[in-house]
C-alpha positions as CSV (number, residue, x, y, z in Angstrom):
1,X,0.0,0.0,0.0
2,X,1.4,3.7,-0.7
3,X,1.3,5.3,2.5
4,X,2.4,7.7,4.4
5,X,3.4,6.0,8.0
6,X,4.6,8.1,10.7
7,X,7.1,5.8,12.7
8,X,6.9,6.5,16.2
9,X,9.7,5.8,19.0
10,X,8.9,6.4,22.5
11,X,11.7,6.0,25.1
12,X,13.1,7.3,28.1
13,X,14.7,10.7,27.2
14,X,12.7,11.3,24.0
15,X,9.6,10.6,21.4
16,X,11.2,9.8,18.1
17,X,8.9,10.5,15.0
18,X,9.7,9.3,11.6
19,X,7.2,10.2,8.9
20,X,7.6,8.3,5.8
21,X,6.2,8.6,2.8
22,X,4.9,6.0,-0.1
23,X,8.3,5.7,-1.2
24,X,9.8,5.5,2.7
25,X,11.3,8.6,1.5
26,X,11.7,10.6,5.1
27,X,9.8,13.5,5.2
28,X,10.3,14.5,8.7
29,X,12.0,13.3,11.4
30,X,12.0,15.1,14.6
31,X,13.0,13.8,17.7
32,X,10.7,15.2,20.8
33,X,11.7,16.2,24.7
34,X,8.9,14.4,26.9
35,X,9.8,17.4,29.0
36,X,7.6,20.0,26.3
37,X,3.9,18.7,26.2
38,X,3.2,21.4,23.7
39,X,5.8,20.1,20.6
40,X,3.9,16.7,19.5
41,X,1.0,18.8,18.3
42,X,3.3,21.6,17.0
43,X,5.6,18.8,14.9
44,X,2.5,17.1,13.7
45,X,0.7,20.3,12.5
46,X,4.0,21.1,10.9
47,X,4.2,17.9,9.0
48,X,2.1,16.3,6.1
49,X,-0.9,14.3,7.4
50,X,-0.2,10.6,7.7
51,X,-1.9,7.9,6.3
52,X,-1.1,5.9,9.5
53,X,0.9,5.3,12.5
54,X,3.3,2.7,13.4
55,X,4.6,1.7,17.4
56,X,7.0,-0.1,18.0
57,X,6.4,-1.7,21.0
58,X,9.1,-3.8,22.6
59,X,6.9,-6.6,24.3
60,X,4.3,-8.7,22.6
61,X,3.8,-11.7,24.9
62,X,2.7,-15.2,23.7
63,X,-0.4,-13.0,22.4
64,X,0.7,-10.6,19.3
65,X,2.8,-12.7,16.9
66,X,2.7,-10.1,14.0
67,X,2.1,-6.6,13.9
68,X,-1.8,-5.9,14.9
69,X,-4.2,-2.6,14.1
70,X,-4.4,-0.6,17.6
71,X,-7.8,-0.5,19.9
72,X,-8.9,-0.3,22.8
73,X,-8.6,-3.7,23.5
74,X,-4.9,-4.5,22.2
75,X,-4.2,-1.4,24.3
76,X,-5.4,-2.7,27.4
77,X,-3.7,-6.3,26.3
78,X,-0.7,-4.1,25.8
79,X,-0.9,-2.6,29.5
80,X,-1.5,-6.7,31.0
81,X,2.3,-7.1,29.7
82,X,4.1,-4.1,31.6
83,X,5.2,-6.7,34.0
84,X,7.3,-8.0,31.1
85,X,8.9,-5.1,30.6
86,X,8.4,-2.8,33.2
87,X,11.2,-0.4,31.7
88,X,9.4,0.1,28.1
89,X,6.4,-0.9,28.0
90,X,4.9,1.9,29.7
91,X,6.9,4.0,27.3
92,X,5.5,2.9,24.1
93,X,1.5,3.4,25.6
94,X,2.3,6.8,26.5
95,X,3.1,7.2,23.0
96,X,0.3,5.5,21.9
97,X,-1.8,7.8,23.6
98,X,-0.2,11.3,23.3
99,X,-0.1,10.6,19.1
100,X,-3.9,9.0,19.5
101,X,-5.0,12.2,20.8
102,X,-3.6,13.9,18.6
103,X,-4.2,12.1,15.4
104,X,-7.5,10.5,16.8
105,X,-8.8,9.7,13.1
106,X,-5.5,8.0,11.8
107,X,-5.5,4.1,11.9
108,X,-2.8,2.6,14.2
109,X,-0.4,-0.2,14.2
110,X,1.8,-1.5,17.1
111,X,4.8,-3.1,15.6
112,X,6.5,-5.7,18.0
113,X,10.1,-6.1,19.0
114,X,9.3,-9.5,20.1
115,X,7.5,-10.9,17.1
116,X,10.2,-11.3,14.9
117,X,10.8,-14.1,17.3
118,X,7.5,-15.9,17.7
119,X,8.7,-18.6,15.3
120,X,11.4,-19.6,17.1
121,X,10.9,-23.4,17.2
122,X,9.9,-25.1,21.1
123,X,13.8,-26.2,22.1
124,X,15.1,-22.6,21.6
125,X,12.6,-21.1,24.0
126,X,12.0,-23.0,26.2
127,X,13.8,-23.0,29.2
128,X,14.6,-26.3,31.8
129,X,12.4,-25.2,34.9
130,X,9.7,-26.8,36.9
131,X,6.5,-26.9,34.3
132,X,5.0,-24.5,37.4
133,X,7.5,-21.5,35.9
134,X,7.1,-22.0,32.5
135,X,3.2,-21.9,33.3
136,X,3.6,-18.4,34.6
137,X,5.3,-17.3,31.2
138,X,8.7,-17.6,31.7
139,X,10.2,-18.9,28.6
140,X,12.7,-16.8,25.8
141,X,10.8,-14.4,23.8
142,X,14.2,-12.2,22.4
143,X,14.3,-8.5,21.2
144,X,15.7,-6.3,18.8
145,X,13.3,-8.0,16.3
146,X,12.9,-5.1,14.3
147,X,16.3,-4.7,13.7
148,X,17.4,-8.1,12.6
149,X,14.0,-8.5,10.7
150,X,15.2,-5.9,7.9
151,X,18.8,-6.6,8.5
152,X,18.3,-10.3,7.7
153,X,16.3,-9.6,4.5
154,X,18.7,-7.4,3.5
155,X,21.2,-9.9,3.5
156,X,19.4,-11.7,0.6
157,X,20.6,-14.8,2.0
158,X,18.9,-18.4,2.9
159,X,20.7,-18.5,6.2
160,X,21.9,-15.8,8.1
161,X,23.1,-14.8,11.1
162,X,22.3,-10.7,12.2
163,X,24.1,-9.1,14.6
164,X,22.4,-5.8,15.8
165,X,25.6,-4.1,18.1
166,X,24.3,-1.4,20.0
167,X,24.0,-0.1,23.6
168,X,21.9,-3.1,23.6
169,X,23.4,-6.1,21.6
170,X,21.6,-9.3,20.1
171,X,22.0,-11.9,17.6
172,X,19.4,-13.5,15.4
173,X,19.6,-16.7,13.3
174,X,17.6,-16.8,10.5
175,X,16.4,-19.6,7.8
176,X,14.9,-18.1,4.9
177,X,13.5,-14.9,6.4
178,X,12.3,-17.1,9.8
179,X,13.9,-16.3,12.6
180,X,15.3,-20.3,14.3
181,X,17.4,-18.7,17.2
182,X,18.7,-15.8,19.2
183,X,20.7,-14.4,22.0
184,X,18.4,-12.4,24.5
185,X,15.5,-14.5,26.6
186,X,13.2,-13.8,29.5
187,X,14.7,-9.9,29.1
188,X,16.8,-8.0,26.8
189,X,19.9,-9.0,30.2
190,X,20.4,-12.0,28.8
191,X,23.6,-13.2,25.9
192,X,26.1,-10.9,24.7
193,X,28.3,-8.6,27.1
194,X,26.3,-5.1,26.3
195,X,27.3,-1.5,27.3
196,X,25.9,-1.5,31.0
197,X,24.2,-5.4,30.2
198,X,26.0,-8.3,31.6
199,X,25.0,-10.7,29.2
200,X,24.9,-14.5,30.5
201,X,26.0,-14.9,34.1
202,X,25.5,-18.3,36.0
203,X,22.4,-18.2,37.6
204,X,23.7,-19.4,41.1
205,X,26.2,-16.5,41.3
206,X,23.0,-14.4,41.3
207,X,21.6,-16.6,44.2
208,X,24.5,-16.5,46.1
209,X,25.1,-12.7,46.0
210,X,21.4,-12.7,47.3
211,X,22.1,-15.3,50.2
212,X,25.0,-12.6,50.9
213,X,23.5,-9.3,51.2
214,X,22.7,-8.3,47.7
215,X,19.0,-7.3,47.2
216,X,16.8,-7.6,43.9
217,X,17.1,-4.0,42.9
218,X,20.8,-4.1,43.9
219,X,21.0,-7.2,41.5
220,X,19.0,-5.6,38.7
221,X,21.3,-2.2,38.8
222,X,24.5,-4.1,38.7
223,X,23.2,-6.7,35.9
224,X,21.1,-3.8,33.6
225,X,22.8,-0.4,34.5
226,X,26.4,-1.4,35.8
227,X,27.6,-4.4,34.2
228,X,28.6,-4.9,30.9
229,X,31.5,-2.8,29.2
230,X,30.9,-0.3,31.8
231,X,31.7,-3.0,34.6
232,X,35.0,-3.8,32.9
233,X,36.1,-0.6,32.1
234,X,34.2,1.9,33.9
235,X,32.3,3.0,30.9
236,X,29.7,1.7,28.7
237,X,30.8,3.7,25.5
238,X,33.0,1.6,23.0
239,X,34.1,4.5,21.3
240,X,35.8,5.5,24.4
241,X,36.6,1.8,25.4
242,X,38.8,1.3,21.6
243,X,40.2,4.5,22.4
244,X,41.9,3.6,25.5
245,X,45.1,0.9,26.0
246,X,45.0,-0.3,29.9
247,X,44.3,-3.1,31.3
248,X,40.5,-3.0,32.1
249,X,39.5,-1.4,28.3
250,X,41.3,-4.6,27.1
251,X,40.2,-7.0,29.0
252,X,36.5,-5.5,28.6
253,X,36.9,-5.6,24.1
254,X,38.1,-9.6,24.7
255,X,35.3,-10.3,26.8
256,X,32.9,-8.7,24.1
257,X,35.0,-10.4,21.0
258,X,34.7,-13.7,23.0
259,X,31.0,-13.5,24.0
260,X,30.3,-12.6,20.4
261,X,32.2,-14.9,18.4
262,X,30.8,-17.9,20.4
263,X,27.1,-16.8,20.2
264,X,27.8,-16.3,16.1
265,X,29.3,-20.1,16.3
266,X,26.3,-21.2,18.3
267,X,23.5,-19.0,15.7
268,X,25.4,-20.6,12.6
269,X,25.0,-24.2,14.3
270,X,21.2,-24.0,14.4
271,X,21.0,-23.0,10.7
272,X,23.0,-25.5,10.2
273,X,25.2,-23.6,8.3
274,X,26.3,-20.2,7.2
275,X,25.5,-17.6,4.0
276,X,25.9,-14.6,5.2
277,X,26.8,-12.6,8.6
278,X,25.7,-9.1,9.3
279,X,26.7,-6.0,11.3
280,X,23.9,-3.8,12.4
281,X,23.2,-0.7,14.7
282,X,26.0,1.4,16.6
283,X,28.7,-0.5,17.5
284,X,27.8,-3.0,14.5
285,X,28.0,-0.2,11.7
286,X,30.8,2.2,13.2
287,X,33.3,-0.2,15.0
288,X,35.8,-1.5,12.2
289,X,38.2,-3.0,14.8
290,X,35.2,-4.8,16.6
291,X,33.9,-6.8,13.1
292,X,37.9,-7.5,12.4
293,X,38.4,-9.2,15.7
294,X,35.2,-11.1,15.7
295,X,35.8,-12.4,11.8
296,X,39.3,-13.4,13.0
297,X,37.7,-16.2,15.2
298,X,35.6,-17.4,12.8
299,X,37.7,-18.3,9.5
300,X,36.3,-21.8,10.2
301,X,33.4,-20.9,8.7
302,X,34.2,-19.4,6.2
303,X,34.1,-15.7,7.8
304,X,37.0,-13.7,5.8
305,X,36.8,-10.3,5.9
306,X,38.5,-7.5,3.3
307,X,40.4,-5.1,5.0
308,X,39.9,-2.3,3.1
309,X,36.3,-2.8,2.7
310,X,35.6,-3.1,6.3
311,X,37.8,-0.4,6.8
312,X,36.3,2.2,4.4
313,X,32.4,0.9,5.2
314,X,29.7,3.0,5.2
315,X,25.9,2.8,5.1
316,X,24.7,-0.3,3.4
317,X,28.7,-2.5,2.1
318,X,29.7,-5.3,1.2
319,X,32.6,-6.1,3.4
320,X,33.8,-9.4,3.0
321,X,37.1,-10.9,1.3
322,X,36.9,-11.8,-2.3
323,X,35.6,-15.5,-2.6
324,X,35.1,-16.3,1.1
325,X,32.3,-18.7,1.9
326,X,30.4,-16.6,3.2
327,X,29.5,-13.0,2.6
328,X,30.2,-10.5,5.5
329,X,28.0,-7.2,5.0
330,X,27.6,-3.5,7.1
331,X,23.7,-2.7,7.1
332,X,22.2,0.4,8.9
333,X,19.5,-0.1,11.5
334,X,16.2,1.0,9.6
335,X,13.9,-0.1,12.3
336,X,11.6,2.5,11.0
337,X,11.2,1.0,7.3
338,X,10.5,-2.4,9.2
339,X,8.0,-0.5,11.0
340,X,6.6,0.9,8.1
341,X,6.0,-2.4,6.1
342,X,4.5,-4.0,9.1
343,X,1.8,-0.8,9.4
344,X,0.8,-1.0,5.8
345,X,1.0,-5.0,5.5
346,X,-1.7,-4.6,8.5
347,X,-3.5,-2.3,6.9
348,X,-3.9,-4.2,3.8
């Protein structure tokens, strides 16, 4: 369908609007302070009329599988999962209701983080706890869907693996355009080392810092806000983190390269295979030094990247050495295209 989508963001610090038109040409793109209650309604009477209005929302449950039209009903569906993701969640319905008010007569959509990964197959979500637990929901639902959902496709390739590198970091294994594995679980805390994320951690060290004094929120700070690169090296940015030689910075990039190139080994395992490995978002599309030192672990399967290329790469590139088995690519985040395809696809 040719329409004109307006993308919308919500998180903590701002309310990130992407209008797109019939060609996902951007039109506008202004990114909104939840601290001026006046702008929305400024922006948007600034702006062409959309056709429609896309969420991403980073929680879906069991329930939303694919991308569903917006009522009152999904909402208060939507609002049942804030448990799940206490952090967003609330996020994404303010921003549901603050553009719903304001655009009350333009259809909505909310696109799901989560949904990407509602084909994963029973053995890679489920998790071995008492049938009680897994009752109450507690299985691996993965994130960054959005991401690795247009990364993958733009691979072009029957089995690929996506890594989306950001403050956030996840991988994705995908078998002709179905996602068959990924990194993150429960919550995004879980896989890769991450800027402030710890990644994996053996779940009885976490019991036994709370049989010794640590309490939950203590726990959740130092596993979601202080772990990670920043609990290495003191800070969470890898920009500053390549730009430093001491101890701690170096210890913190081998902890990432090691993390990462032994969740790619396990994503190509369940596709049995590999065609193509991608680099996505921040750290994925900027951090030359970062895709070298994973690719060098990973000649054995056929990972060999062009120095040059990966060097020099920008936006959308190939990067990969000249006949390796498999092709190595740079592809910037467009989570708002994705978002845009699911709208009209539900639309249709």
């Amino acid at each position: 369908m040719s329409l004109r989508v307006l993308v919308v963001n919500a998180g903590s610090s701002s309310l990130k609007l992407r209008l797109l038109g019939p060609g996902d040409e951007v039109e506008a793109a202004p990114d909104l302070s939840p601290d001026e209650p006046d702008a929305l309604d400024e922006q948007l009477a600034a702006m062409p009329r959309p056709d429609a209005v896309g969420h991403r929302v980073v929680h879906g449950g069991d329930r939303f599988r694919d991308a569903v039209v917006l009522d009152d009903d999904v909402v208060a569906a939507l609002r049942d999962l804030t448990d799940l993701a206490p952090l967003h969640q609330p996020l994404a319905l303010d921003g549901i209701e603050a553009v719903g008010r304001a655009l009350p007569d333009v259809p909505a959509v909310a696109c799901f983080d989560t949904a990407f990964h509602a084909t994963l197959p029973a053995p890679a979500f489920t998790y071995a706890l008492p049938r009680a637990w897994r009752e109450m929901g507690v299985r691996r639902y993965g994130f960054h869907g959005l991401s690795h959902a247009y990364a993958s496709r733009r691979a072009g390739a029957p089995r690929v693996v996506t890594c989306h590198l950001g403050a956030g970091a996840s991988l994705a294994a995908v078998r002709d355009g179905a996602c068959v594995d990924t990194t993150m679980g429960f919550t995004p805390l879980e896989g890769l080392v991450m800027a402030t994320r710890a990644g994996n951690v053996d779940p009885g060290a976490l019991v036994w810092l709370l049989r010794h004094g640590v309490d939950a929120d203590a726990l959740e700070q130092g596993l979601d806000r202080e772990g990670g690169l920043r609990g290495l090296a003191g800070d969470g940015d890898m920009r500053a983190v390549l730009a430093r030689d001491d101890a701690d910075a170096r210890l913190a990039l081998d902890a990432y390269v090691h993390r990462l190139r032994a969740a790619i080994a396990a994503m190509a395992a369940a596709l049995g295979g590999l065609d193509a490995l991608v680099f996505t978002g921040g750290v994925g599309e900027h951090a030359a030094e970062i895709r070298a030192r994973v690719a060098e672990g990973l000649g054995f399967l056929g990972v060999r990247l062009d120095g040059e290329r990966n060097a020099r790469a920008h936006a959308d590139a190939e990067i990969g050495a000249d006949g390796a088995p498999v092709r190595a690519l740079v592809v910037t985040a467009r989570e708002d295209l994705e978002v845009a395809r699911l709208t009209r696809e539900a639309l249709s």
